[in-house]
N, CA, C and O of each residue as an XYZ file, in Angstrom:
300
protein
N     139.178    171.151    138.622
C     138.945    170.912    137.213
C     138.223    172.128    136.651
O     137.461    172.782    137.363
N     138.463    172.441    135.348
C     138.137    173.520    134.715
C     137.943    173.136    133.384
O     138.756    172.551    132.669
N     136.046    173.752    132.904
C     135.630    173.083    131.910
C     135.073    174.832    131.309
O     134.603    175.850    131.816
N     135.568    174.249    129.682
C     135.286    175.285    128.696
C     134.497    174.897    127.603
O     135.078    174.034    126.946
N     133.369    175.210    127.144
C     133.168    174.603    126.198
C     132.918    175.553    124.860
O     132.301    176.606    125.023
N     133.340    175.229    123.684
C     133.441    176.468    122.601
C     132.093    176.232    122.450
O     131.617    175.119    122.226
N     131.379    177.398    122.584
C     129.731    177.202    122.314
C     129.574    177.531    120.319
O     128.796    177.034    119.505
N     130.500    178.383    120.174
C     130.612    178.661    118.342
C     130.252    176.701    117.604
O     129.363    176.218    116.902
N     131.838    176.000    118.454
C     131.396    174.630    117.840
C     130.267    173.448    118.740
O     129.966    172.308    118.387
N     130.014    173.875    119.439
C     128.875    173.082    119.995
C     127.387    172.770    118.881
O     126.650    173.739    118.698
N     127.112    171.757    118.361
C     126.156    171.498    117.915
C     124.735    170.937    118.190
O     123.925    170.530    117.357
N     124.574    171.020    119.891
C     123.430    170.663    120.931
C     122.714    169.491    120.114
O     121.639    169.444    119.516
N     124.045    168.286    120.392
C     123.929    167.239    120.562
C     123.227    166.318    121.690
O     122.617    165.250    121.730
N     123.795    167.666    122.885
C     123.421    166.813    124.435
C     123.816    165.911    124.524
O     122.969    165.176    125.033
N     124.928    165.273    124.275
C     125.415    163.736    125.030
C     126.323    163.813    126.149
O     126.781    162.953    126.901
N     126.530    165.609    126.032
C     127.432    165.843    128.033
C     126.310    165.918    128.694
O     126.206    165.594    129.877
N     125.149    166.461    127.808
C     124.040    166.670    128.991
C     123.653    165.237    129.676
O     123.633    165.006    130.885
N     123.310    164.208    128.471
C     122.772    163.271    128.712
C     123.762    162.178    130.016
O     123.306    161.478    130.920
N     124.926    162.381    129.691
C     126.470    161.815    130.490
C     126.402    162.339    131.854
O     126.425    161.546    132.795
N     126.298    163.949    132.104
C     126.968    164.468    133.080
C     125.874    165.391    133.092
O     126.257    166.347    132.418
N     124.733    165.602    133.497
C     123.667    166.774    134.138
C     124.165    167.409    134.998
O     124.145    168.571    134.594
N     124.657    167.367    136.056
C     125.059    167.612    137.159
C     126.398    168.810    136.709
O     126.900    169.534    137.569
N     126.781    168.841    135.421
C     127.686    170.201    135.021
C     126.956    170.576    133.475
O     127.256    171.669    132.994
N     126.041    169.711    132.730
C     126.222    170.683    131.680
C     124.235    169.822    130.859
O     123.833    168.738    130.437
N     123.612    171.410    131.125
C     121.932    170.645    130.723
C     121.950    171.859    129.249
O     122.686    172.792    128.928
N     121.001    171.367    128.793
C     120.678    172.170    127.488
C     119.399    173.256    127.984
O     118.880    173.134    129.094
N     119.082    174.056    127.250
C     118.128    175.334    127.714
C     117.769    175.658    126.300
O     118.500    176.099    125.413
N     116.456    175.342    126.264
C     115.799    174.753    124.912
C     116.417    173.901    124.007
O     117.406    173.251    124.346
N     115.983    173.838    122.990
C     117.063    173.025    122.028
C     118.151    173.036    121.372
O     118.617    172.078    120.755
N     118.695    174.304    121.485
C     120.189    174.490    120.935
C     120.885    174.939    121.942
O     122.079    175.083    121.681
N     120.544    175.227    123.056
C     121.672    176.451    123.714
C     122.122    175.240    125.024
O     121.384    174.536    125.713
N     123.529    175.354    125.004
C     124.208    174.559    126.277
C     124.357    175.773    127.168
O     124.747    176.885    126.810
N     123.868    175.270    128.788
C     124.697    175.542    129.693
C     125.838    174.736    130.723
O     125.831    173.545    131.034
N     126.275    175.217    130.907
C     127.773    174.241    131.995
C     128.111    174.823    132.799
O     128.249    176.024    132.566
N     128.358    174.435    133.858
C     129.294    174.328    135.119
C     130.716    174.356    134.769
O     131.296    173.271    134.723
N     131.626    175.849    134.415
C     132.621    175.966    134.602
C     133.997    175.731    135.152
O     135.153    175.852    134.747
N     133.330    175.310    136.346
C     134.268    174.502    137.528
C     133.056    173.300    138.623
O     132.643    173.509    139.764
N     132.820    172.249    137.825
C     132.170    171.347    137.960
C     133.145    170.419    139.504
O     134.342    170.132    139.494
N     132.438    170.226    140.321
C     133.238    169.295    141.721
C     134.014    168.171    141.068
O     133.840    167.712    139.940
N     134.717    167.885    141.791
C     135.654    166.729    141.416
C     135.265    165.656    141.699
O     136.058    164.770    141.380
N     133.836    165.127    142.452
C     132.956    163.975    142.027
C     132.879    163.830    141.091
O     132.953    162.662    140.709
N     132.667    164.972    140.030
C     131.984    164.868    138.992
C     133.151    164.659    137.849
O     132.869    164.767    136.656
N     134.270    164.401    138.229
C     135.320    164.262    136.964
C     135.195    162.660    136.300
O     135.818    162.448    135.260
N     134.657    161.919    136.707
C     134.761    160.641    135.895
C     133.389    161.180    134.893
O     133.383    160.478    133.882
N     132.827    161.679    134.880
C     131.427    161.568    134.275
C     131.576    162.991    133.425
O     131.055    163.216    132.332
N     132.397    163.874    134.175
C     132.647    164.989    133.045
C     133.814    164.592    131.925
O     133.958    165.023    130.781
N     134.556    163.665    132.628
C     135.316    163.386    131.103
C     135.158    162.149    129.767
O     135.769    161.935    128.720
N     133.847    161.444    130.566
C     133.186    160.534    129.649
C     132.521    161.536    128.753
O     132.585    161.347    127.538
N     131.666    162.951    129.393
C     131.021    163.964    128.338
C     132.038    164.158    127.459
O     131.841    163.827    126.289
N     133.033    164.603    127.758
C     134.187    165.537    127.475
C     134.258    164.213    125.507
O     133.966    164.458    124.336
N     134.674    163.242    126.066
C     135.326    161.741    125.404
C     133.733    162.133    124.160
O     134.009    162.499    123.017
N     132.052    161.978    124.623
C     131.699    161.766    124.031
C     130.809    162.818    122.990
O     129.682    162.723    122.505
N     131.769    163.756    122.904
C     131.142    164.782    122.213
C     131.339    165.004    120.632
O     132.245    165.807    120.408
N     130.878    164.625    119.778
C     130.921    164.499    118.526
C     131.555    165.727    118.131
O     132.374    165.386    117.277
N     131.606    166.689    118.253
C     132.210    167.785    117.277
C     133.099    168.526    117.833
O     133.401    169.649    117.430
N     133.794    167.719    119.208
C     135.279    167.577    120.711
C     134.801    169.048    120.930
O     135.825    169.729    120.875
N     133.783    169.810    121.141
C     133.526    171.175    121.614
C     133.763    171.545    123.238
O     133.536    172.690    123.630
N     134.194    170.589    124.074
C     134.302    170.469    125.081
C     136.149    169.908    125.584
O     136.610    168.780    125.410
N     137.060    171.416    126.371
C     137.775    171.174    126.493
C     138.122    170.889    128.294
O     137.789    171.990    128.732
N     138.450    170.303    129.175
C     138.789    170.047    130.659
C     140.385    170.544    130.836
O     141.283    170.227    130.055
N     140.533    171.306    131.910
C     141.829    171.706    132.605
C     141.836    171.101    133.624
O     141.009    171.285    134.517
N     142.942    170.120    133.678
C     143.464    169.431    135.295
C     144.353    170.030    135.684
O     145.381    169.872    135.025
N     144.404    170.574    136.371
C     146.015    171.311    136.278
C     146.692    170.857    137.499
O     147.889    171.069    137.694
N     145.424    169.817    138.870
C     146.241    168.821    139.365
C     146.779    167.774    138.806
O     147.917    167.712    139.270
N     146.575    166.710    137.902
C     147.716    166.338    137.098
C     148.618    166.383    136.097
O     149.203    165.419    135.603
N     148.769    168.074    135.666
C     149.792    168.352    135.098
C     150.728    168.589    136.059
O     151.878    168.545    135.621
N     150.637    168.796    137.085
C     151.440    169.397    138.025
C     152.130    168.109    139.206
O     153.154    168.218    139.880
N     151.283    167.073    139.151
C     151.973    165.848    139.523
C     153.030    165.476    139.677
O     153.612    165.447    138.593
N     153.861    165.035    140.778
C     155.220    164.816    140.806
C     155.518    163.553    139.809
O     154.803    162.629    139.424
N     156.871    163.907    139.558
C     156.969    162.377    138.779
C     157.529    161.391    139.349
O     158.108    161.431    140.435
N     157.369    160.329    138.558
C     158.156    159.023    139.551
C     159.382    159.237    139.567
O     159.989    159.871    138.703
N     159.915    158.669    140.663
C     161.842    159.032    140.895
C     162.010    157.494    140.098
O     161.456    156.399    140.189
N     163.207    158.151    139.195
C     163.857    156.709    138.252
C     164.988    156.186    139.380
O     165.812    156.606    140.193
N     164.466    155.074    138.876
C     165.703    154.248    139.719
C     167.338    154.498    139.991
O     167.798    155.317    139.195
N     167.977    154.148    140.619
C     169.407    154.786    141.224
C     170.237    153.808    139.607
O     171.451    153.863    139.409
């Protein structure tokens, strides 16, 4: 997983911080830092941040399930 976050629209809300510490804490009161490539424990809780970010400044790359086989359709 691969996490970007536009820091231009970030408004250090902290609710990834508050969600997901473990990839993304604040450093004083405006400035985010993150974990770029955060473990894949951490994907349920990085994409609840991701879900709860008021101004969507936070984008995630799966590029294991884009790449997912698809289901075989029936004969």
């Amino acid at each position: 997983m691969r996490v970007v976050v536009d820091l231009s629209r970030c408004e250090g809300y902290a609710q990834c911080a508050f969600l997901a510490p473990e990839a993304f804490r604040m450093h004083g009161e405006e400035a985010l830092l993150y974990d770029p490539n955060p473990d894949d424990v951490l994907r349920d809780k990085v994409l609840r941040a991701t879900a709860a970010c008021p101004v969507q400044a936070i984008l995630v790359d799966q590029p294991e399930a884009r790449h997912a086989p698809a289901e075989a359709s029936p004969p």
